[in-house]
C-alpha positions in Angstrom: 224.4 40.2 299.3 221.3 42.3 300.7 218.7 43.3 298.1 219.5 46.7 296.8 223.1 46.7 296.9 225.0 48.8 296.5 223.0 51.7 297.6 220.1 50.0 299.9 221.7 52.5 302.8 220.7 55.1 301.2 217.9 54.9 298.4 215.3 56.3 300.5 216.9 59.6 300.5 218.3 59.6 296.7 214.6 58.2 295.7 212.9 61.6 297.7 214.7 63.9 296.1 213.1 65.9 292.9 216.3 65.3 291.4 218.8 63.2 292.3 222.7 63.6 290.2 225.4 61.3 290.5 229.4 60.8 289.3 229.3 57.7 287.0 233.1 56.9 286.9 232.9 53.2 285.3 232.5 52.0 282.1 229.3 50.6 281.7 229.8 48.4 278.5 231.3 45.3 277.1 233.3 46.7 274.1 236.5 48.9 273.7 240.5 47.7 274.5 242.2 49.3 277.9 243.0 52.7 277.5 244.7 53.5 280.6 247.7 53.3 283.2 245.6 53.8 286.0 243.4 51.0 287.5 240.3 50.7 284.6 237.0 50.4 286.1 234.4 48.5 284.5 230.7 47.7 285.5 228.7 45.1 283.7 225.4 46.3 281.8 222.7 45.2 284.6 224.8 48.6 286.9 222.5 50.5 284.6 219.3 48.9 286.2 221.0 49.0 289.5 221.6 53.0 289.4 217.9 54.0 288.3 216.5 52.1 290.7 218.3 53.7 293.8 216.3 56.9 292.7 219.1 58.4 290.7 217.8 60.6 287.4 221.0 61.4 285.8 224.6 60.7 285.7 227.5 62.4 284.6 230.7 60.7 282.6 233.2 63.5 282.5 235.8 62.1 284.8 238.9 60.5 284.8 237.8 56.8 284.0 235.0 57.2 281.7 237.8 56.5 278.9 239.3 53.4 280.6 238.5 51.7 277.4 238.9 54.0 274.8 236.3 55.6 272.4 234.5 52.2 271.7 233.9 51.8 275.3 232.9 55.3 275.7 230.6 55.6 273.3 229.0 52.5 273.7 228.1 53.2 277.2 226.3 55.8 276.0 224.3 54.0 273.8 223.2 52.2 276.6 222.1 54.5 279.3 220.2 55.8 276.3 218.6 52.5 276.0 217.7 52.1 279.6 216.7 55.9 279.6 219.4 57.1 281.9 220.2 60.8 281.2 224.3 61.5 280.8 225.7 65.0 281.8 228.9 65.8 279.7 228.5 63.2 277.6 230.6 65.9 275.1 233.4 66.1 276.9 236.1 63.8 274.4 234.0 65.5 271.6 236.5 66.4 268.7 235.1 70.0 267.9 235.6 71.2 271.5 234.5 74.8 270.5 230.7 73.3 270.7 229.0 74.1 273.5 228.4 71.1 275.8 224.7 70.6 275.4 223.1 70.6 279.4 220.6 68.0 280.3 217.4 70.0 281.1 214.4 68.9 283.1 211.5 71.5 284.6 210.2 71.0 288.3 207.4 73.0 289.3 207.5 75.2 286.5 211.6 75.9 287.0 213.4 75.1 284.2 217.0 73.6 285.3 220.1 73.0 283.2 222.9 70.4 284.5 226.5 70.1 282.7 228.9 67.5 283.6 233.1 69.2 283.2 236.2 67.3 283.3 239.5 69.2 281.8 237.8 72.2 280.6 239.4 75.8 279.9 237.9 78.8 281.6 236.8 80.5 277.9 234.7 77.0 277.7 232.9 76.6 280.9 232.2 80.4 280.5 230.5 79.7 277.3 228.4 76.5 278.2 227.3 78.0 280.7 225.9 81.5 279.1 224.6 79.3 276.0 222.5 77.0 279.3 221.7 80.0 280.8 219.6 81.6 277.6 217.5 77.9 277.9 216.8 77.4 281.5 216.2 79.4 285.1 219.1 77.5 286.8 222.2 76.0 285.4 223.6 73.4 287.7 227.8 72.6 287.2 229.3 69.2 288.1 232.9 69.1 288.1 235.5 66.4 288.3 238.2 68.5 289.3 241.3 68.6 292.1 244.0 67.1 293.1 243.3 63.4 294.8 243.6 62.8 298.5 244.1 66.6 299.0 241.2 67.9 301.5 241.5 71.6 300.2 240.0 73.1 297.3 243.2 74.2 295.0 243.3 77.5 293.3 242.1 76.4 289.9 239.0 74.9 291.8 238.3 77.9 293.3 239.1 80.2 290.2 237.2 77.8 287.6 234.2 77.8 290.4 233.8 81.9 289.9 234.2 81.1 286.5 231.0 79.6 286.2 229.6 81.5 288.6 230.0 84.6 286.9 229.1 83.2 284.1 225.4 82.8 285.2 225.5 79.5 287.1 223.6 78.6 290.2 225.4 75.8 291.8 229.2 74.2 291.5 229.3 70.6 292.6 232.8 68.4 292.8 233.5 65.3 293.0 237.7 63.2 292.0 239.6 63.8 295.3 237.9 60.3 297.4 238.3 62.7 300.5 235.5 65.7 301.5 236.5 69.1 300.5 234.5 72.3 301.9 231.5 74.4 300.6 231.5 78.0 300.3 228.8 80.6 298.8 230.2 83.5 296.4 227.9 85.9 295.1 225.2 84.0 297.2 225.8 80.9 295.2 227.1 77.3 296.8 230.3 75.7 295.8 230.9 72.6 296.9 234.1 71.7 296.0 234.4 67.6 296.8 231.9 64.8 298.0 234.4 62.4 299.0 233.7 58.4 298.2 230.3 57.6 298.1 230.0 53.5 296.6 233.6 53.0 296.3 236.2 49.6 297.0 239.7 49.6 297.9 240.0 52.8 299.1 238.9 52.3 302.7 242.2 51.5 304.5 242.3 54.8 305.8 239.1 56.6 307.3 239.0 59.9 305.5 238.9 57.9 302.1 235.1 56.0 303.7 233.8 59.3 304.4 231.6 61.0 301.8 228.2 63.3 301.8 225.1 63.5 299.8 224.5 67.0 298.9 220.9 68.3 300.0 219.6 71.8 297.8 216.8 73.6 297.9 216.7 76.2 294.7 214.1 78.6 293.7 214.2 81.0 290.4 215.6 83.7 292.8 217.4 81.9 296.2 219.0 79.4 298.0 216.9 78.0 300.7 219.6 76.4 302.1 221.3 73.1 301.9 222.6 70.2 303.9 226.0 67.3 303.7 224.1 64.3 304.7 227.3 62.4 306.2 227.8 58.9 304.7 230.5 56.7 305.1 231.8 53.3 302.9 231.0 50.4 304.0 233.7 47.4 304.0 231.7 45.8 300.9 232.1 49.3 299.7 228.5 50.3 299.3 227.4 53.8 301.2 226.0 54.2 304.5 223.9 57.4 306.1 225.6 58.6 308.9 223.3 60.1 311.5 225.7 61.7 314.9 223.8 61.4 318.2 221.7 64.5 318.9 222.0 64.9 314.5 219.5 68.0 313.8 219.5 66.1 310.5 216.0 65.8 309.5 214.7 62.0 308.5 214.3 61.1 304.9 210.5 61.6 303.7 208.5 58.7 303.4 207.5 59.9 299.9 208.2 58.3 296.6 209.1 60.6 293.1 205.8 60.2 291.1 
């Protein structure tokens, strides 16, 4: 197995980024009993290591599999990517008192302040007030979602509603991810949606092509605009591990050479 794996295909770009967000839909521990009727996915402790070192800052575990081994699993992974220093969006989201307002993971670059909340399951009166409460502690507030309906290529109308939502709201940009197939962007009120990355390190699901394709999504925020933005193509390997892919005549620019300091 190459050094690096799974993401040695594409570490240069996550490493350049300022920040670099990903969907973490394991459970990275040891402990709990299965919880699920759906295929469980586990990773053992060393994925941890594995993820932080492909240049990826944070993680978020609102999805569908974070609870594959119930609330000792759960919560024991998140005991450990606080060990290893791993930041967790919606680490909240099986909280009991769900009237608490998801608390965003913050980080400031170059003086702007940006909040990122991980949702999975969430009424429209929630996201609406997570999002005001981030709003009142950062410049930009940054949604992931693990929303839709899997294998379905359009965004469905509670996608697109719940998007506005947040929107309206006060939020800056709405990222998706559940469906293992690419879903569109759009801009509303001059703010991106982008409603489904497709697979990005994923095995088992590459009998069919649509389910190898994914894209790393490339922003460029200010306080005030969207510069603009950019769907780095990447496709699934047959060991299941990501891979840029760069079309002939691609106006796609290189990765920079540069390393986060």
């Amino acid at each position: 197995m190459e050094p690096g794996f799974p993401f040695a295909g594409v570490k240069e770009r996550l490493s350049a980024a300022d920040v670099a967000i990903g969907n973490l839909e394991c459970v990275v521990s040891t402990k709990g009993t299965l919880s699920t009727w759906h295929k469980p996915f586990r990773s053992p402790l060393i994925g941890i290591d594995v993820i932080k070192s492909a240049g990826i800052d944070a993680v978020s575990v609102a999805n569908n599999h974070s609870w594959d081994f119930g609330a000792d699993g759960f919560y024991d992974m998140l005991q450990n990517l606080d060990a290893k220093n791993l930041p967790v969006l919606g680490r909240g989201y099986r909280q009991e008192l769900a009237h608490e307002p998801e608390k965003p993971w913050k980080v400031e670059i170059r003086g702007t302040k940006i909040a990122f909340l991980g949702f999975y399951l969430e009424t429209d009166d929630k996201l609406k007030r997570d999002v005001e409460a981030a709003k009142k502690e950062a410049d930009l507030v940054v949604a992931y979602f693990h929303w839709g309906r899997e294998k379905q290529s359009e965004a469905t109308p509670e996608q697109k509603r719940q998007a506005r939502v947040v929107i309206d709201a006060g939020g800056d940009l709405v990222v998706g991810s559940h469906v293992h197939v690419l879903q569109p962007t759009e801009m509303y009120k001059g703010k991106l949606i982008a409603y489904g990355l497709g697979n990005f390190v994923f095995m088992g699901m590459n009998t069919e092509e649509r389910f190898r394709r994914g894209a790393i999504l490339e922003v460029e925020l200010s306080k005030e605009t969207l510069f603009g933005f950019e769907l780095v193509s990447t496709r699934v390997d047959d060991k299941g591990a990501p891979r840029i892919v760069v079309p002939e005549n691609s106006y796609l620019p290189d990765a920079p050479k540069t390393s986060k300091p």
